[in-house]
Wavefront OBJ file of the C-alpha trace (Angstrom):
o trace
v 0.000 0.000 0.000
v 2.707 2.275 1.026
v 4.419 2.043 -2.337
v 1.625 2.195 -4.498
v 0.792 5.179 -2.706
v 4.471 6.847 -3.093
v 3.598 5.497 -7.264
v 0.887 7.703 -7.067
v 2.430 10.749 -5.760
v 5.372 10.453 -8.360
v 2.720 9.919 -11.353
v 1.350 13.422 -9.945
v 4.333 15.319 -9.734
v 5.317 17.503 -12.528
v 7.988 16.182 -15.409
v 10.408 19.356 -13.984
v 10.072 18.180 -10.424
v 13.174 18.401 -8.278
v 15.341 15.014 -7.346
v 17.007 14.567 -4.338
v 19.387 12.224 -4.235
v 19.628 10.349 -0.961
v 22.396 7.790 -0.288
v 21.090 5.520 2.887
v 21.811 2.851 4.598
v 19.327 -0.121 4.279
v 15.696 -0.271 5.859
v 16.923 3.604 7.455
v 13.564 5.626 5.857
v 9.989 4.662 5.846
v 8.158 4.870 2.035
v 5.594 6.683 4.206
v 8.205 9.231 5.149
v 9.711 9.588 2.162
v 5.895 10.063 0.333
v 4.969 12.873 2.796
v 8.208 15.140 2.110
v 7.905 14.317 -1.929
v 3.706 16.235 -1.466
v 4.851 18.673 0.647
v 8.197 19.651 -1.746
v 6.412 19.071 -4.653
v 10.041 16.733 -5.436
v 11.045 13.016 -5.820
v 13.463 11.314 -3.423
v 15.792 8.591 -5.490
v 17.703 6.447 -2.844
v 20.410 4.451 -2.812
v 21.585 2.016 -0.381
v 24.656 0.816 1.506
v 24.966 -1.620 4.173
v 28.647 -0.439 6.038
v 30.190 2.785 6.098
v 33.574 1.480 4.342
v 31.058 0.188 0.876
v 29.692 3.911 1.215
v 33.278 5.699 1.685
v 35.173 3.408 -0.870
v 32.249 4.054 -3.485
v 32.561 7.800 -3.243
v 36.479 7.277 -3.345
v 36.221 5.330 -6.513
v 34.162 8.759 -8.071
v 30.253 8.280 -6.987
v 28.873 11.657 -7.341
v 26.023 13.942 -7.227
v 24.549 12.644 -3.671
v 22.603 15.642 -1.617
v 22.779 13.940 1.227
v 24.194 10.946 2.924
v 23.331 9.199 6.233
v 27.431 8.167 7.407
v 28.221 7.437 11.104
v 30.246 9.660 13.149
v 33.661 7.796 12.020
v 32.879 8.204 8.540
v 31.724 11.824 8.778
v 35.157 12.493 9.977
v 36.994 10.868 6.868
v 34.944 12.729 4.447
v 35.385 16.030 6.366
v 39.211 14.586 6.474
v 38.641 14.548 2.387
v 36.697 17.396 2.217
v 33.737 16.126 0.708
v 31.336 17.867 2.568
v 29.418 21.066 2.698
v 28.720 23.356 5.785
v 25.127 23.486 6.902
v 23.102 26.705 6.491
v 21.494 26.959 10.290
v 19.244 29.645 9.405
v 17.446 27.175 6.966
v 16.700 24.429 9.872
v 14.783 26.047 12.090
v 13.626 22.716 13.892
v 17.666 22.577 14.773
v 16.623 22.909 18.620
v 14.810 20.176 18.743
v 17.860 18.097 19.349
v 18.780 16.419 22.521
v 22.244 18.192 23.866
v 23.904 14.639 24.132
v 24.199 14.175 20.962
v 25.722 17.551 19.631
v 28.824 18.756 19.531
v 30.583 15.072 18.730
v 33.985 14.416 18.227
v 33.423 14.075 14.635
v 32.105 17.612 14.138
v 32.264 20.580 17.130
v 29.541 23.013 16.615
v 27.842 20.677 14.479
v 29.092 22.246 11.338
v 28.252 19.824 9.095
v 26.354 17.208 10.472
v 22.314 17.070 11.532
v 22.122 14.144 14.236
v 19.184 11.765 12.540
v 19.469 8.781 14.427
v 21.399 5.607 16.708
v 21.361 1.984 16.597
v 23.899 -0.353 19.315
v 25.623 -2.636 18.105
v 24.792 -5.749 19.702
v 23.632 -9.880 19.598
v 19.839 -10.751 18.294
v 19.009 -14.364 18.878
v 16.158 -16.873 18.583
v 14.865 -17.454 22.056
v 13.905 -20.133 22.553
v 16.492 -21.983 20.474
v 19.094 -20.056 22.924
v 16.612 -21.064 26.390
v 16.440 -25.156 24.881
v 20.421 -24.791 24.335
v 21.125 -23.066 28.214
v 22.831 -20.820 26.094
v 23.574 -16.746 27.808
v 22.388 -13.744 25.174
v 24.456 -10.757 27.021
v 27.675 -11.869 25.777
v 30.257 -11.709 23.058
v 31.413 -14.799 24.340
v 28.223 -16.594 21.969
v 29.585 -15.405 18.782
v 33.698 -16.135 20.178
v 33.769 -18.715 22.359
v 33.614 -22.749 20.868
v 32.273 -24.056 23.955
v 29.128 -22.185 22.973
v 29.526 -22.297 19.209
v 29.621 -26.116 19.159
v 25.938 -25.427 20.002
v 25.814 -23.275 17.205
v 27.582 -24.181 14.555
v 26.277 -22.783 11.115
v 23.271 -20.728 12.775
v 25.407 -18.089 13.894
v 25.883 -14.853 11.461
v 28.440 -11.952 12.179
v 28.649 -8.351 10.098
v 30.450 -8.274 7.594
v 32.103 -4.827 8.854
v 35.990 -5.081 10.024
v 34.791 -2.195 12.004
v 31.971 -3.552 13.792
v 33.466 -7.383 14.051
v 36.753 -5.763 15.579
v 34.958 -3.585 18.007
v 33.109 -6.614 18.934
v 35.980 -8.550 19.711
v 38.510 -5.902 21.102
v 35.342 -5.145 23.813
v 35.281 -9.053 24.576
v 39.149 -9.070 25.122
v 38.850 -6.228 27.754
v 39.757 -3.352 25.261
v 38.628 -0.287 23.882
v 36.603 -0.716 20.421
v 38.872 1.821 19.434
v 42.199 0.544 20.631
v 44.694 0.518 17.742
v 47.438 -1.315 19.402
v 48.605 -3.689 17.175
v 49.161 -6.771 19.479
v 45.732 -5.896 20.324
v 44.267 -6.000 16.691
v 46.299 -9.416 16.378
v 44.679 -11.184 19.348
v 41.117 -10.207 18.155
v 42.194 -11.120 14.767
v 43.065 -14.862 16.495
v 39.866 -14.864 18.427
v 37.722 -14.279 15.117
v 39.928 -16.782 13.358
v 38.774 -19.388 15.786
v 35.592 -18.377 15.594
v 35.060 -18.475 12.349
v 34.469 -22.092 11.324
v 30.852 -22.354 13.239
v 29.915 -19.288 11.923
v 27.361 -19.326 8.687
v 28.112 -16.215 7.006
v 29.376 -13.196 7.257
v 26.510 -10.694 6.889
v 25.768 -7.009 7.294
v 22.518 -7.136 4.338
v 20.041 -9.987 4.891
v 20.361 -11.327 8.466
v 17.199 -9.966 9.450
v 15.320 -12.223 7.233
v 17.871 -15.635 8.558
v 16.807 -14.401 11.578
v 12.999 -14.193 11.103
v 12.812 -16.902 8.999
v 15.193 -19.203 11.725
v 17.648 -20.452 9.761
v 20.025 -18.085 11.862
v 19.582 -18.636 15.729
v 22.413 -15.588 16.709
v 23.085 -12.320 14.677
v 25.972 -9.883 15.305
v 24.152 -6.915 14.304
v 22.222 -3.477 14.619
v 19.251 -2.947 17.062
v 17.054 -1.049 14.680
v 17.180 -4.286 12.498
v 16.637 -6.865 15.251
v 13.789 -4.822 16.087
v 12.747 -5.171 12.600
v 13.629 -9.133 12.728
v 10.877 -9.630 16.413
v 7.891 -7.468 14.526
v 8.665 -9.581 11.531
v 8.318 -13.073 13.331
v 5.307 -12.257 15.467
v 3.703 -11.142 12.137
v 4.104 -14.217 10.387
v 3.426 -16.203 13.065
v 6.510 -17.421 14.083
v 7.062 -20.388 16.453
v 9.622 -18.545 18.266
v 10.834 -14.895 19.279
v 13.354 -12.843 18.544
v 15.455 -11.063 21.334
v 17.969 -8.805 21.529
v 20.175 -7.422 23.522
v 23.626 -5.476 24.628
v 26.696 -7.456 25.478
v 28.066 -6.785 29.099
v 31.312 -6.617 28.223
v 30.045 -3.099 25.914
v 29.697 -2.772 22.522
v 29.069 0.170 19.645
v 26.716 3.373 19.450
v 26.297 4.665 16.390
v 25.244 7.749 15.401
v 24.023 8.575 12.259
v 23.938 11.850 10.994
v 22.830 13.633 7.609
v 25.289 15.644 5.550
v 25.664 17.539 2.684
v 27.833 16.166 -0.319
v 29.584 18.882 -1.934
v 28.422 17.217 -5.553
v 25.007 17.835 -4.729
v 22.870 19.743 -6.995
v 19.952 20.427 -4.954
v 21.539 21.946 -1.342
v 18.582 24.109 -0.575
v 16.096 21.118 -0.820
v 18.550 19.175 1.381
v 18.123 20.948 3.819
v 14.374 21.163 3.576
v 14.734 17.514 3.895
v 17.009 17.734 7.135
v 14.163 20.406 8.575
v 11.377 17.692 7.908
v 13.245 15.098 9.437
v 13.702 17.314 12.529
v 10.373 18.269 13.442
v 9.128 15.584 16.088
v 6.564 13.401 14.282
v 8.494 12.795 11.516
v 11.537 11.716 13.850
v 9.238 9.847 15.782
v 7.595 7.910 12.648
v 11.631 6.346 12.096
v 11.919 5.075 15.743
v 8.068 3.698 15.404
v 8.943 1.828 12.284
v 12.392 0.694 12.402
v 12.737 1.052 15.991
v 16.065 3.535 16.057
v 17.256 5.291 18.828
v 16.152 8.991 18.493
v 18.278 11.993 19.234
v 15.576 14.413 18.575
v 13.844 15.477 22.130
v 10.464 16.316 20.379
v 9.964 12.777 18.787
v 9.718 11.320 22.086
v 6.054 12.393 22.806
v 5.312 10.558 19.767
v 7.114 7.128 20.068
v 5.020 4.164 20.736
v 6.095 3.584 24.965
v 7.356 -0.075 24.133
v 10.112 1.292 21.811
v 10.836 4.512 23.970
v 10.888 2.242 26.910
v 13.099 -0.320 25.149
v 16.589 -0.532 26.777
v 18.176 -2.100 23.518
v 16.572 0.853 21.704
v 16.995 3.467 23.755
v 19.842 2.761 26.536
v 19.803 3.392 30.195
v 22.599 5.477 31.552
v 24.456 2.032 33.091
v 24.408 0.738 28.936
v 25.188 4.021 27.758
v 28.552 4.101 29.934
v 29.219 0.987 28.258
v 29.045 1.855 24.855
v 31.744 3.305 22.715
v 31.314 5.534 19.389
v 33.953 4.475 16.744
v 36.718 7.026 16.081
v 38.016 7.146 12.031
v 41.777 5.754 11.366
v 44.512 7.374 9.987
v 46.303 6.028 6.780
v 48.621 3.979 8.211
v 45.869 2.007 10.873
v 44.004 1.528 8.059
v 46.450 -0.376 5.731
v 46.951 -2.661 8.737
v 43.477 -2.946 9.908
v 42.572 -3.753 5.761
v 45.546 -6.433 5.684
v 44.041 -8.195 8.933
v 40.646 -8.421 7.256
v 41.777 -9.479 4.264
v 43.270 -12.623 6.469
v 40.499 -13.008 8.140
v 38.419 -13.297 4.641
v 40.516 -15.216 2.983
v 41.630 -17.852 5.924
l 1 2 3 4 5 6 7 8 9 10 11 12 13 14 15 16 17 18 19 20 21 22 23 24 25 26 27 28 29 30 31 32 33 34 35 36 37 38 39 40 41 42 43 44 45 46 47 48 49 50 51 52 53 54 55 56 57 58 59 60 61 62 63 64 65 66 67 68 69 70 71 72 73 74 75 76 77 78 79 80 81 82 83 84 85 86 87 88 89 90 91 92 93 94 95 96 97 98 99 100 101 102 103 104 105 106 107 108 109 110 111 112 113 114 115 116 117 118 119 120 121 122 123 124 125 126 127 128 129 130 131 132 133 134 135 136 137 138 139 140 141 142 143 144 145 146 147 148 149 150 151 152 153 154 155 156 157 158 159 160 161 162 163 164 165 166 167 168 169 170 171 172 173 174 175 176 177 178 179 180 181 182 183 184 185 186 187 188 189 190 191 192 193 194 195 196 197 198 199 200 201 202 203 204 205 206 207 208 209 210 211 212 213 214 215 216 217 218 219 220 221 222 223 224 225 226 227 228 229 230 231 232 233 234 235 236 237 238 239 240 241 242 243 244 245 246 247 248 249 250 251 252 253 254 255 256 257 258 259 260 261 262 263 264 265 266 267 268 269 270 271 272 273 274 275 276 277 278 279 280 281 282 283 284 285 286 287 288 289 290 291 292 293 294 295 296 297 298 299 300 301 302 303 304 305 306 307 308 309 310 311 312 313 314 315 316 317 318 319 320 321 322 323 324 325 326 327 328 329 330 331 332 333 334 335 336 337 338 339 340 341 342 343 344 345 346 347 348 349 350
């Protein structure tokens, strides 16, 4: 229905209608979103999709161009402000700016929020088929069920991990006792190990289509982002599912990520980009993302309007104990990332 009815508003709009080109991550917009700005801007929205910051950063390397906005987390904001790709924002034009919540401006990757518009969060963390994980005796708060073989025996060939050197990194340098942004070497080689022997019970590597595994239970664990595990539970209670889908944050911590929407400096449309950012600020609109996808929400005047079991949601929205335990990733210099590329290439390839 949704799409037929975003059909219908493009059939409407006039052949000179604006574009905006939006480059997104996955499942990250609603069609019913997307068809409310497109009658109120009289405009189209064309989308394109990536599922991990590096496929979005090396595509844009490699000469991808004319993007309005894009949707990167706070580490890759800071490589393409590193690269210069990005335009400043025009504050006078996004007047629902104040709607933010103060946590979440003025990040590492951006003072004075420059550049960025904070649009959303998902943790990084372990969704798993309950009661495949209850029948096994199996713990869900742990790293230790995607790392550990006295658990993965259990598992063998149901378990799925992203395929994000990033992500699966952080994941393991948090299990080993470290920072998910340490960049000691020796440090990178032990999680390297620990993933190695890991690696033969593990199904896939997957950052694009572990939601539906994980509905459809061929996957009983996924390594990956709450907004889609969220996605994976309403998805298995509406087909009827024999089983549920839980989620939650490893104790030992795990990754934040904030998304944020920026300008591309190939863009031809900046002063509908920012409409776009405006929309996206004012409350409902915010709200309707959380509702949907079930994202964290850095926007103070969506609150009112998310549904209480997603606001009250502690894989969703974190209390202060989870929040202390979860890390933002920083971006790499040149050098950390030749050696962080040559351990995933191992890790692929062994």
């Amino acid at each position: 229905m949704l799409r037929l009815l975003a059909l219908v508003l493009a059939l409407a709009l006039p052949a000179q209608a604006a574009t905006l080109y939006l480059y997104n991550w996955n499942n990250y917009i609603s069609d019913r979103t997307i068809a409310r700005f497109e009658a109120r801007c009289a405009c189209r929205v064309v989308q394109d999709y990536y599922s991990d910051n590096e496929e979005m950063l090396a595509k844009l390397a490699a000469g991808a161009s004319g993007y309005d906005l894009i949707v990167p987390t706070g580490n890759a904001v800071e490589a393409l402000l590193r690269s210069k790709q990005l335009r400043p924002l025009d504050k006078a034009r996004l007047p629902h700016f104040g709607n933010l919540k103060a946590e979440f401006l003025n990040g590492f990757f951006d003072p004075g929020n420059r550049y960025s518009v904070p649009y959303a969060y998902t943790v990084t963390l372990l969704g798993y088929n309950m009661e495949k994980l209850q029948a096994l005796g199996l713990p869900a708060d742990t790293w230790a069920l995607v790392f550990e073989p006295r658990y993965l025996a259990k598992l063998k060939g149901r378990v799925t991990v992203l395929d994000s050197q990033r992500e699966l990194m952080a994941a393991a340098l948090r299990y080993l006792g470290h920072s998910a942004n340490d960049s000691d070497e020796k440090h990178w080689k032990a999680a390297r190990d620990l993933i190695l022997r890991a690696k033969p019970y593990w199904a896939a590597f997957n950052a694009s289509s572990y939601i539906k595994e994980l509905t459809v239970g061929n996957i009983w664990v996924a390594h990956g982002y709450s907004n889609d595990m969220f996605q994976a539970r309403a998805d298995a209670a509406a087909a009827g599912r024999p089983f549920r889908i839980g989620y939650a944050i490893p104790r030992e911590g795990a990754v934040l990520a904030l998304d944020s929407l920026v300008l591309h400096n190939t863009g031809r449309q900046p002063d509908l980009a920012h409409r776009f950012m405006d929309f996206m600020l004012e409350g409902e609109n915010s709200a309707e993302l959380s509702n949907l996808i079930g994202s964290g929400n850095p926007n103070r005047a969506a609150m009112a309007y998310i549904r209480p079991e997603i606001a009250d949601n502690p894989a969703v929205f974190p209390d202060g104990a989870n929040m202390g335990r979860l890390e933002m990733l920083r971006d790499l210099d040149r050098r950390q990332r030749r050696v962080l590329n040559r351990i995933w290439t191992e890790i692929k390839l062994r």
